[in-house]
DOVO-803999 format. One line per 10 residues: number of its first residue (from 1); their letters; for each residue x, y, z of C-alpha. Coordinates in steps of 0.25 Angstrom, whole numbers, plus 5000, padded with zeros to 4 digits. Example, Ala and Ser with C-alpha at 12.3 -4.5 7.8 and 13.67 -1.06 7.14 Angstrom:
2
1) as) 5049,4982,5031 | 5055,4996,5029
This chain:
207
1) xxxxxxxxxx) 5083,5252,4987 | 5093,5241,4989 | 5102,5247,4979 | 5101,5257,4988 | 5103,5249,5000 | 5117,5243,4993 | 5123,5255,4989 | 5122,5262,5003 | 5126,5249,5009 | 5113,5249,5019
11) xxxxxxxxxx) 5106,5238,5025 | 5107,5228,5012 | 5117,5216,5016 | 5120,5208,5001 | 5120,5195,5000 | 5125,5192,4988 | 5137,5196,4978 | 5129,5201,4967 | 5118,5210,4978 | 5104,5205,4973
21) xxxxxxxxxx) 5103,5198,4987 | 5103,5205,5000 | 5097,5207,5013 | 5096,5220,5024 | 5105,5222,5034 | 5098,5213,5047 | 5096,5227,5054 | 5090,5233,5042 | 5081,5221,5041 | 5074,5222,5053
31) xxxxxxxxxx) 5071,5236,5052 | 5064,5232,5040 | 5057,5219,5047 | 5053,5227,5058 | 5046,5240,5049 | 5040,5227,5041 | 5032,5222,5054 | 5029,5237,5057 | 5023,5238,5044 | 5016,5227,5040
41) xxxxxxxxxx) 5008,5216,5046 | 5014,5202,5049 | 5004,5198,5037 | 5010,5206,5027 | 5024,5202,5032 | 5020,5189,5030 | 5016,5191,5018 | 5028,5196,5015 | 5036,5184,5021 | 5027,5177,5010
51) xxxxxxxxxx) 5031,5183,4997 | 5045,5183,5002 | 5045,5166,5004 | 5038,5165,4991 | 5048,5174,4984 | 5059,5166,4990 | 5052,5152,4987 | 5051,5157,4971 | 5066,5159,4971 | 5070,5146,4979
61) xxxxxxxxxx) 5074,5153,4992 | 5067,5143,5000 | 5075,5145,5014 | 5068,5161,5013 | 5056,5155,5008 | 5052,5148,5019 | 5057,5159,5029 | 5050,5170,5023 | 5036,5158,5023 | 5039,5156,5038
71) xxxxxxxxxx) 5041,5171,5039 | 5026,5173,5034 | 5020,5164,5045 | 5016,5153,5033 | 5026,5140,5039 | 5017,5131,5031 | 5022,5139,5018 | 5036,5137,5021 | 5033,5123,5024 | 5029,5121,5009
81) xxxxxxxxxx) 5039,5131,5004 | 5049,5119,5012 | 5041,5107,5006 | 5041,5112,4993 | 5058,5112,4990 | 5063,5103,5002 | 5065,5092,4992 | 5072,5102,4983 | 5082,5105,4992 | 5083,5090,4996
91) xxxxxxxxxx) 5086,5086,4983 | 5098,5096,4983 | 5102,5091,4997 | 5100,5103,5004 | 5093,5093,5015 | 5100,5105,5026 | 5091,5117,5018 | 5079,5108,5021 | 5081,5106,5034 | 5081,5122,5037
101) xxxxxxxxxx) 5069,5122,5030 | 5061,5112,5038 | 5067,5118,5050 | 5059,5131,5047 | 5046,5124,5047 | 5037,5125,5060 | 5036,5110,5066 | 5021,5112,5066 | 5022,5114,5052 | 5031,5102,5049
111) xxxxxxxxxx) 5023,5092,5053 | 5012,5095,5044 | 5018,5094,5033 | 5024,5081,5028 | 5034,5086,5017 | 5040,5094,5029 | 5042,5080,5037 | 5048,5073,5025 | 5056,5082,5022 | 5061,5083,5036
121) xxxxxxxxxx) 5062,5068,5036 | 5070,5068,5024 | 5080,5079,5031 | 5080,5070,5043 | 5084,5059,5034 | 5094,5066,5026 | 5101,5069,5039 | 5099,5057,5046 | 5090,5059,5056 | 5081,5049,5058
131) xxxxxxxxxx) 5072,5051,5070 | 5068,5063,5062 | 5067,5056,5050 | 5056,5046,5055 | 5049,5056,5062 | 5047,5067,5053 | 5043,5055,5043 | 5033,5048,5053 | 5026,5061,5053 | 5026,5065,5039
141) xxxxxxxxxx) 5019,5051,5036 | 5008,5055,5046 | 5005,5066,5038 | 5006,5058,5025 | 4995,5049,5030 | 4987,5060,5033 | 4986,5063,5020 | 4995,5079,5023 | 5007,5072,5013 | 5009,5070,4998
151) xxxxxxxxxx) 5009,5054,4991 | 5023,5058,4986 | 5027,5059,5001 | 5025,5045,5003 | 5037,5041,4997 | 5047,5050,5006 | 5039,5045,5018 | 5045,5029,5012 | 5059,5036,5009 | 5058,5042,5024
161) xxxxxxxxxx) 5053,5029,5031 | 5063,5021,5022 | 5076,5030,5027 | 5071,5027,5042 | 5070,5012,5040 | 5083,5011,5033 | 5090,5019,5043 | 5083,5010,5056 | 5087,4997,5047 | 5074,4994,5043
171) xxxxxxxxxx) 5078,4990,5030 | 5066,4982,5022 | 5057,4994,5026 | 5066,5006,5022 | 5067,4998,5008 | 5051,4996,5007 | 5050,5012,5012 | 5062,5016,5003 | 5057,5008,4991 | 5042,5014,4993
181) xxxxxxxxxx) 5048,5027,4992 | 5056,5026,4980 | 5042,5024,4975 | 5034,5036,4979 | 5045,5045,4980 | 5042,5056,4971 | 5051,5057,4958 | 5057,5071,4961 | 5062,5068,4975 | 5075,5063,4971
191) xxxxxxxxxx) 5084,5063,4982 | 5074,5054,4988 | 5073,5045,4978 | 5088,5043,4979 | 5087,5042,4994 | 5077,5032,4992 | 5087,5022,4981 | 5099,5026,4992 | 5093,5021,5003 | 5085,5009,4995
201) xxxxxxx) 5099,5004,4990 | 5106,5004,5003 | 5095,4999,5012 | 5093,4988,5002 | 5107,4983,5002 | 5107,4984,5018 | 5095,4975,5019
């Protein structure tokens, strides 16, 4: 049918040079969307929306993943799909990708989960926002404490309180937090690990 489609030039919009990707004409699109809602249930669309984000997860198209998981009415799915390769693309330094990502996620949704709150604070950091900074991280420690957080998290917490003391001048705290977090940090998490050593060394030398 699409071979079809491309030979009679119809509805088929290629998106790239060798034709194995493409999408239909928007027009053409909502027809379709429009008989789909006429067919089926919002359940089986969901479900539907479901395979789709799994599919697109496998094959490390996270952006459509997390669409397709909002899509299917399961925000909390696409919370994890966010938590599970945020660091990923941290460690590329594709801290704008995050962002987007943690932008789709319902507030509500947010501030239940504290690998959502680091990782905002860690954005917030990266871009120098630090009223956000220490209030995203104030609240992912309240979770912590409740016992809703991980053990290995304890060490970005240090990281994060560390980059706040060091930027309001409270040096010999950022050097305890920044030290306590070289310690607890887990070993994959590299960029934090050099973040850590960076800001160790310069806040050393300035006190």
């Amino acid at each position: 049918v699409i071979g079809e489609l491309q030979s009679e030039n119809l509805f088929a919009i290629y998106l790239d040079p060798q034709n194995q990707w493409f999408r239909y004409h928007h027009l053409f699109q909502e027809l379709l969307q429009n008989e789909l809602r006429k067919t089926f249930s919002a359940k089986d669309i969901a479900n539907v929306h479901m395979r789709a984000c799994i599919w697109f997860e496998t094959h490390d198209f996270i952006g459509e993943a997390i669409h397709h998981a909002l899509q299917s009415g399961d925000a909390v799915f696409a919370a994890r799909i966010v938590e599970r390769h945020c660091y990923s693309e941290m460690e590329e330094d594709r801290w704008v990708v995050v962002e987007r990502w943690l932008a789709l996620i319902p507030e509500d949704i947010s501030k239940q989960r504290p690998t959502i709150l680091i990782a905002k604070a860690l954005v917030a950091s990266a871009a120098q926002r630090f009223d956000q900074l220490i209030s995203f991280t104030n609240e992912a420690e309240l979770l912590i404490a409740d016992g809703k957080g991980s053990r290995g998290q304890e060490g970005e917490l240090n990281f994060l309180k560390g980059i706040a003391d060091f930027w309001g001048g409270a040096f010999e705290e950022s050097i305890r937090y920044l030290e306590s977090a070289k310690l607890k940090l887990e070993s994959h998490k590299n960029v934090l690990i050099a973040e850590v050593d960076l800001h160790l060394s310069i806040v050393r030398y300035m006190s």
